[in-house]
Backbone as ProteinMPNN parsed JSONL, in Angstrom:
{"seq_chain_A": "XXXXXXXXXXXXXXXXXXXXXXXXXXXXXXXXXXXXXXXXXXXXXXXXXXXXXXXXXXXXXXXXXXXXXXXXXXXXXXXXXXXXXXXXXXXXXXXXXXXXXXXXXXXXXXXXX", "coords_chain_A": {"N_chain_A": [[0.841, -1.189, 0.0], [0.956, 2.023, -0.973], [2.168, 4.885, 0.748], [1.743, 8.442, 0.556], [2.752, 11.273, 2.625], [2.006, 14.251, 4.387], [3.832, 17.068, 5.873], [5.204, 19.943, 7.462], [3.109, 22.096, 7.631], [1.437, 24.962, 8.814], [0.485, 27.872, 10.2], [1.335, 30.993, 9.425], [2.435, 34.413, 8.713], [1.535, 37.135, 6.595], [4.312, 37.567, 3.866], [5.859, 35.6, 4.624], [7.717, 32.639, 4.998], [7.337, 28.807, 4.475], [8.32, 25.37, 4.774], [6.676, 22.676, 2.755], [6.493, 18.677, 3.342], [6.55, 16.232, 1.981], [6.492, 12.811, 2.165], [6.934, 9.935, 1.199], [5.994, 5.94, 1.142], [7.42, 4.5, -0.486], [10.506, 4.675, -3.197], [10.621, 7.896, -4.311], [10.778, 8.404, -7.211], [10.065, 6.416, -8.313], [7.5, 6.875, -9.067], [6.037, 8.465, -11.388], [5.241, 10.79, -11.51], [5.071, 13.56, -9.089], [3.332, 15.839, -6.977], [1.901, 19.057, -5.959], [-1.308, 20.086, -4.462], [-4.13, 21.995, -3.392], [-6.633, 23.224, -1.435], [-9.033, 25.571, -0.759], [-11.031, 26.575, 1.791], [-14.341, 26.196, 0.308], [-14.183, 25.659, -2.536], [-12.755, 25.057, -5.268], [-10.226, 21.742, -5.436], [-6.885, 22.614, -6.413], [-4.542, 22.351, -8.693], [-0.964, 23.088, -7.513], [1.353, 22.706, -7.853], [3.924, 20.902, -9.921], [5.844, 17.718, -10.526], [8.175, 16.138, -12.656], [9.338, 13.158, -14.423], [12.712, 13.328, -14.739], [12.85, 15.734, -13.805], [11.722, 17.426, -15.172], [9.261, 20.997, -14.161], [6.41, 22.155, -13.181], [3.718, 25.026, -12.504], [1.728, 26.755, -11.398], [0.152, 29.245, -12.101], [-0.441, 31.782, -10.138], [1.31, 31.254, -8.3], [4.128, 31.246, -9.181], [7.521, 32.259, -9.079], [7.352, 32.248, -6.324], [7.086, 30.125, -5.283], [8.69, 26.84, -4.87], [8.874, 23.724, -6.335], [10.751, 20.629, -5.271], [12.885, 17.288, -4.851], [14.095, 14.491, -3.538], [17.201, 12.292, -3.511], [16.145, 10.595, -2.115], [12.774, 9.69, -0.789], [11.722, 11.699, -0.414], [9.226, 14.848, -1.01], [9.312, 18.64, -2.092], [8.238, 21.15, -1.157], [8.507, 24.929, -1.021], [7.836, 27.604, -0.223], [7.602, 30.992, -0.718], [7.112, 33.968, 0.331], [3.97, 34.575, 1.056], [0.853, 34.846, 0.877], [-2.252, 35.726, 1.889], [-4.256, 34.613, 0.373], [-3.09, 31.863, -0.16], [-3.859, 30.622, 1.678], [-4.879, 27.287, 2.386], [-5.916, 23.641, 2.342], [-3.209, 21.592, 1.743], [-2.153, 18.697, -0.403], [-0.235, 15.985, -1.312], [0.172, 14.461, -3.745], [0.841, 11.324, -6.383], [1.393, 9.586, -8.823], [2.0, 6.688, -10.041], [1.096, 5.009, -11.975], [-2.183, 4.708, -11.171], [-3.079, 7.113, -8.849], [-2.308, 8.042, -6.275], [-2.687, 9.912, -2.918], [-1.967, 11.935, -0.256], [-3.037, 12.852, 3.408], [-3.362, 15.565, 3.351], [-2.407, 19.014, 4.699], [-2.545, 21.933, 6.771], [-2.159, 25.22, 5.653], [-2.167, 28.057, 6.849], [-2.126, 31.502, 6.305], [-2.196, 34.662, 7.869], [-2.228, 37.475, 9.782]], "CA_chain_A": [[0.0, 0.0, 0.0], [1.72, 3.552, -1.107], [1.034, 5.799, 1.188], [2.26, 9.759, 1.047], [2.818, 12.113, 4.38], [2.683, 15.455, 4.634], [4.315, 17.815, 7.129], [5.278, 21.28, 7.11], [2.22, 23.056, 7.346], [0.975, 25.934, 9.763], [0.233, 29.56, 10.58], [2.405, 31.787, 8.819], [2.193, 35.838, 8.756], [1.743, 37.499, 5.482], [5.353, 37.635, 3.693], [6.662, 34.689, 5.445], [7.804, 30.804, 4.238], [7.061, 27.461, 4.726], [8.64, 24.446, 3.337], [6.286, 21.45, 3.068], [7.28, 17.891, 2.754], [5.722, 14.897, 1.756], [7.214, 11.496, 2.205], [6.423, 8.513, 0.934], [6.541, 4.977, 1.178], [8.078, 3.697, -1.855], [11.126, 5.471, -3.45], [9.991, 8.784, -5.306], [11.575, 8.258, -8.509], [8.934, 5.347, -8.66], [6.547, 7.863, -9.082], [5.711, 8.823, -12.358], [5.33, 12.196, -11.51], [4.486, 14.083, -7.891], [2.617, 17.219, -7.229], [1.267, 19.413, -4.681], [-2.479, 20.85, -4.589], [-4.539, 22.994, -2.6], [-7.798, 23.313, -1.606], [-9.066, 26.188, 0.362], [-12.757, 26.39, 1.598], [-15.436, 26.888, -0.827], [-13.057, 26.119, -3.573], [-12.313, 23.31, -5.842], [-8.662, 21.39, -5.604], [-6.149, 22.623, -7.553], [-2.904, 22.065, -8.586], [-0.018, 24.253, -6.93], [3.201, 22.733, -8.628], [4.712, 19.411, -10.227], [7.415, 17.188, -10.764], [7.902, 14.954, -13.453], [10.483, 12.649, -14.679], [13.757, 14.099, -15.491], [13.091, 17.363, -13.417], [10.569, 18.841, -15.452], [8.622, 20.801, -13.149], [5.475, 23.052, -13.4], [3.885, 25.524, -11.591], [0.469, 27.552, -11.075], [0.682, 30.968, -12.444], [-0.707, 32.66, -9.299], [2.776, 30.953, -7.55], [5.363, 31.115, -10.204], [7.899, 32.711, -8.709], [7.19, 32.277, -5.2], [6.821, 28.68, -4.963], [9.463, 26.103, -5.752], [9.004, 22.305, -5.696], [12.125, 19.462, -5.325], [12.589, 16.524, -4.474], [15.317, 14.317, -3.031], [17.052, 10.829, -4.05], [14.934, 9.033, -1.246], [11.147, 9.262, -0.466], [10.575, 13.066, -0.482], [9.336, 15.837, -2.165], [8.821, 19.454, -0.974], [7.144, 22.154, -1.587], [9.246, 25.71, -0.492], [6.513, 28.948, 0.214], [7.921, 32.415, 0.19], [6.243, 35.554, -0.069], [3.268, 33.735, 1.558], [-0.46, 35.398, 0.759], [-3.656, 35.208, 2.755], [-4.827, 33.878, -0.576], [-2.323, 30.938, -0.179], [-4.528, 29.736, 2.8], [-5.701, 26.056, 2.266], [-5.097, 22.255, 2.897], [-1.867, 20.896, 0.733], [-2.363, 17.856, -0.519], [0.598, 15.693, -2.164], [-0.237, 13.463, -5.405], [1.971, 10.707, -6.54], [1.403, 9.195, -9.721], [2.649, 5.46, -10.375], [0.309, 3.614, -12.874], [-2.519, 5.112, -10.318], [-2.978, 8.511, -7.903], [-2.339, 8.191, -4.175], [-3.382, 11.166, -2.307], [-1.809, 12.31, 0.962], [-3.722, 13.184, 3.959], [-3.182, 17.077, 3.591], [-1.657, 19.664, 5.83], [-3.081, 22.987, 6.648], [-1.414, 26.427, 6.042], [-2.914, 29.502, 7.104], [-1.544, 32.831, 6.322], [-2.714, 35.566, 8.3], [-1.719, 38.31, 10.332]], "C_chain_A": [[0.882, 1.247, 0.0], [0.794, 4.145, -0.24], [2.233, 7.183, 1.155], [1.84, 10.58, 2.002], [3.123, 13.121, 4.441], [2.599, 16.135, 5.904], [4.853, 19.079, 6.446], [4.184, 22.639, 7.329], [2.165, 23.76, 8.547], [0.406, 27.189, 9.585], [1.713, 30.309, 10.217], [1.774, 33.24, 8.693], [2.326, 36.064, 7.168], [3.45, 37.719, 4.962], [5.966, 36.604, 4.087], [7.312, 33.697, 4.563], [7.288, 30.218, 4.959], [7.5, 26.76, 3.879], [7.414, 23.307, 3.62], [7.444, 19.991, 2.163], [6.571, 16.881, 2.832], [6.974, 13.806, 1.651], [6.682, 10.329, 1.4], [7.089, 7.267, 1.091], [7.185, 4.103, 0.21], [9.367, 4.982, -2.083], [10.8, 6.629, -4.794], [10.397, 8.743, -6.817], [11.373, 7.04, -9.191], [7.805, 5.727, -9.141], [7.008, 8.359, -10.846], [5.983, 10.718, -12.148], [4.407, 12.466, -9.957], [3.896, 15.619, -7.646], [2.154, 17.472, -5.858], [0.104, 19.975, -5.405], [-3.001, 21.041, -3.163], [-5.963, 22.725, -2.839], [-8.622, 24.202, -0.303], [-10.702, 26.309, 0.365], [-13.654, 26.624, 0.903], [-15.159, 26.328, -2.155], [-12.619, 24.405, -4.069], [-10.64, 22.897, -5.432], [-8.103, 21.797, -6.901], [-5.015, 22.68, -7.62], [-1.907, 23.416, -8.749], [1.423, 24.267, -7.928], [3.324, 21.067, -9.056], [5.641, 18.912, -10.4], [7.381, 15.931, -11.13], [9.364, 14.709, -13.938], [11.652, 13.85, -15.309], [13.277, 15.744, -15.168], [12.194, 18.427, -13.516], [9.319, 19.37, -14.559], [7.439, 21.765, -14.341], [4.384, 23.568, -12.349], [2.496, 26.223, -11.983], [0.595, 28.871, -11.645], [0.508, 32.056, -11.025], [0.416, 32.258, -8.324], [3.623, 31.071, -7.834], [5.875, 32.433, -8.989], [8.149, 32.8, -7.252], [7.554, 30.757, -4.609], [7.64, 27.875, -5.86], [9.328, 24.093, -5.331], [10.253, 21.313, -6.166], [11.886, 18.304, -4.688], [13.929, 15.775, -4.289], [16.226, 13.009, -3.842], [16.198, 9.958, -3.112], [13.557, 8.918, -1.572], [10.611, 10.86, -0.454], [10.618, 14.095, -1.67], [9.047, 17.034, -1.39], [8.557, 20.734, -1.721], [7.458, 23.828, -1.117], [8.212, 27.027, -1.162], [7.198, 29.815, 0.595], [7.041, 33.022, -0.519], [4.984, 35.053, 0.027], [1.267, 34.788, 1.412], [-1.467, 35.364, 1.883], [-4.364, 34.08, 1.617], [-4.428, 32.517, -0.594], [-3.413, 29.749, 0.883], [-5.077, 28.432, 2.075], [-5.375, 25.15, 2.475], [-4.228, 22.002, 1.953], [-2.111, 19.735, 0.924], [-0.948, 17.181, -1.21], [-0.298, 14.551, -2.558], [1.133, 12.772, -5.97], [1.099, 9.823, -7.466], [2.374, 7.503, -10.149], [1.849, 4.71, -10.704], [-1.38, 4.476, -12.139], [-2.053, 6.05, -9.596], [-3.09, 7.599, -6.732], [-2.656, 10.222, -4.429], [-2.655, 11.214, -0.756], [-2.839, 12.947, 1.86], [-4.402, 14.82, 4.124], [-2.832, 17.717, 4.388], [-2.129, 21.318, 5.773], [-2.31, 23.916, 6.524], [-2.152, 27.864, 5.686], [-1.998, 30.738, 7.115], [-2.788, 34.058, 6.801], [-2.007, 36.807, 8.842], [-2.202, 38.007, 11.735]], "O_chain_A": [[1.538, 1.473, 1.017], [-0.435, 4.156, -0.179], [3.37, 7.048, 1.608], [0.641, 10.665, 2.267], [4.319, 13.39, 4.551], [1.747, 15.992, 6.781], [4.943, 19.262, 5.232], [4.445, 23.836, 7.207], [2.825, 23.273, 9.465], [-0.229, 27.374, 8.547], [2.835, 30.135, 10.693], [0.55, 33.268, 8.565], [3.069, 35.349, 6.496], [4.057, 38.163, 5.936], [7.136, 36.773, 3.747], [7.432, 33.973, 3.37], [6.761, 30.643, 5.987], [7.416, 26.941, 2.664], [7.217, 23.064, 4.811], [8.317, 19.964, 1.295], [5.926, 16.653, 3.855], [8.094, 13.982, 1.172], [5.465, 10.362, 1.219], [8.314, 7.174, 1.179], [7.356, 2.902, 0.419], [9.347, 6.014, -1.414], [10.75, 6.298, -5.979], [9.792, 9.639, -7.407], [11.988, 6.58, -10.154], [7.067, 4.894, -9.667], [8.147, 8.525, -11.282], [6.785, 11.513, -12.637], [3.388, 11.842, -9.661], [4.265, 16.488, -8.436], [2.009, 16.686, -4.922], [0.177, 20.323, -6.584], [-2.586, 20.535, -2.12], [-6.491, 22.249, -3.844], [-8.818, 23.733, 0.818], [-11.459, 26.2, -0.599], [-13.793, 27.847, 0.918], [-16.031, 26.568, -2.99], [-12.355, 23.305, -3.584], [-9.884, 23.822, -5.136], [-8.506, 21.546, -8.037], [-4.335, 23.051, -6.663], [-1.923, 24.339, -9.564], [2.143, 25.123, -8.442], [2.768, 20.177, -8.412], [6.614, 19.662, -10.478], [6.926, 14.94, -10.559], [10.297, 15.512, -13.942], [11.493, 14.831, -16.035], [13.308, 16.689, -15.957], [11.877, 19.442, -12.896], [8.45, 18.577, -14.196], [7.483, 21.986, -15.552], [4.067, 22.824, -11.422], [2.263, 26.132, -13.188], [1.625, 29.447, -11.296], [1.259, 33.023, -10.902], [0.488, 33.037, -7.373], [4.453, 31.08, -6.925], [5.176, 33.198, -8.325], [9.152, 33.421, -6.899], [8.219, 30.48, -3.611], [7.593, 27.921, -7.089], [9.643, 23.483, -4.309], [10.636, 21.282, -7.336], [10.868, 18.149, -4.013], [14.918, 16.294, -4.807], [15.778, 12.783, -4.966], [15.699, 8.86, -3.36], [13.147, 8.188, -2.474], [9.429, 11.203, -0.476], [11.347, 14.268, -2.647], [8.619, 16.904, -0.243], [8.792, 21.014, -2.897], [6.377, 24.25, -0.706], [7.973, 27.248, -2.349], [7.586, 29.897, 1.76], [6.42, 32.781, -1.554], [4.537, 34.968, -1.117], [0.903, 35.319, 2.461], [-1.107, 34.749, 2.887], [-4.867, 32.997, 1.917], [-5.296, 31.758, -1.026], [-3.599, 28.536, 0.794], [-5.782, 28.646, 1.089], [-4.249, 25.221, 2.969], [-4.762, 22.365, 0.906], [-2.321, 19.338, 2.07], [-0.384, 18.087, -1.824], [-1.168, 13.936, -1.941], [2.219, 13.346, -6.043], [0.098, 9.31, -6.964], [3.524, 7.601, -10.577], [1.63, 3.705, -10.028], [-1.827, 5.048, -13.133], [-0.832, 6.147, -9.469], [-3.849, 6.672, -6.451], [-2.756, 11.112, -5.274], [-2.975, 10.241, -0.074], [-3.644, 13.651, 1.25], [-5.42, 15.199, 4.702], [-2.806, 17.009, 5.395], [-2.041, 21.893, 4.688], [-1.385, 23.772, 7.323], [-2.514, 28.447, 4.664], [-1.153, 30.861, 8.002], [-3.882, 34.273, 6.28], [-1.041, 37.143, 8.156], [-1.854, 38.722, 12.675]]}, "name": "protein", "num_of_chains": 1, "seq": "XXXXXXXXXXXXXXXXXXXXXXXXXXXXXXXXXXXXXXXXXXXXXXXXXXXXXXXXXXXXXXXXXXXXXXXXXXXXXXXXXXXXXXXXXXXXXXXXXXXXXXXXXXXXXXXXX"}
């Protein structure tokens, strides 16, 4: 059973960071391709950033620039938040792609003041 784990999340002040990080149980580079998404109340899921074989990533337009995702040789991937919005607020989800989606549990991050 794949399962991905994320951590990282919280209460952050406008301007701030956060890195998230998802784990998983298999080695990531088993993974077809991994991704983060978002989903803040009211509001459909949608995808924040990706990472697909050989590096290629991709990225949200309302994050570009702000938001960078990597990933390691083991089991993680992560998800690095500066210049942090109110808009940013919602659960993070990681997505892992191998033949089939897994889904991580999600992790909250609230930007406020």
């Amino acid at each position: 059973q794949v399962q991905l784990v994320e951590s990282g999340g919280g209460l952050v002040q406008p301007g701030g960071s956060l890195r998230l990080s998802c784990t998983a149980s298999e080695n990531i580079f088993s993974f077809t391709a991994v991704a983060w998404y978002r989903q803040a109340p009211g509001k459909q899921r949608e995808l924040v950033a990706s990472i697909a074989g050989g590096g290629i990533t991709n990225y949200a337009d309302s994050v570009k620039g702000r938001f960078n995702i990597s990933r390691d040789r083991a089991k993680s991937t992560y998800l690095q938040m500066n210049n942090l919005k109110p808009e940013d607020t919602a659960v993070y989800y990681c997505y892992g792609r191998r033949g089939v989606g897994y889904w991580g549990q999600g992790t909250q991050v609230t930007v406020s003041s």
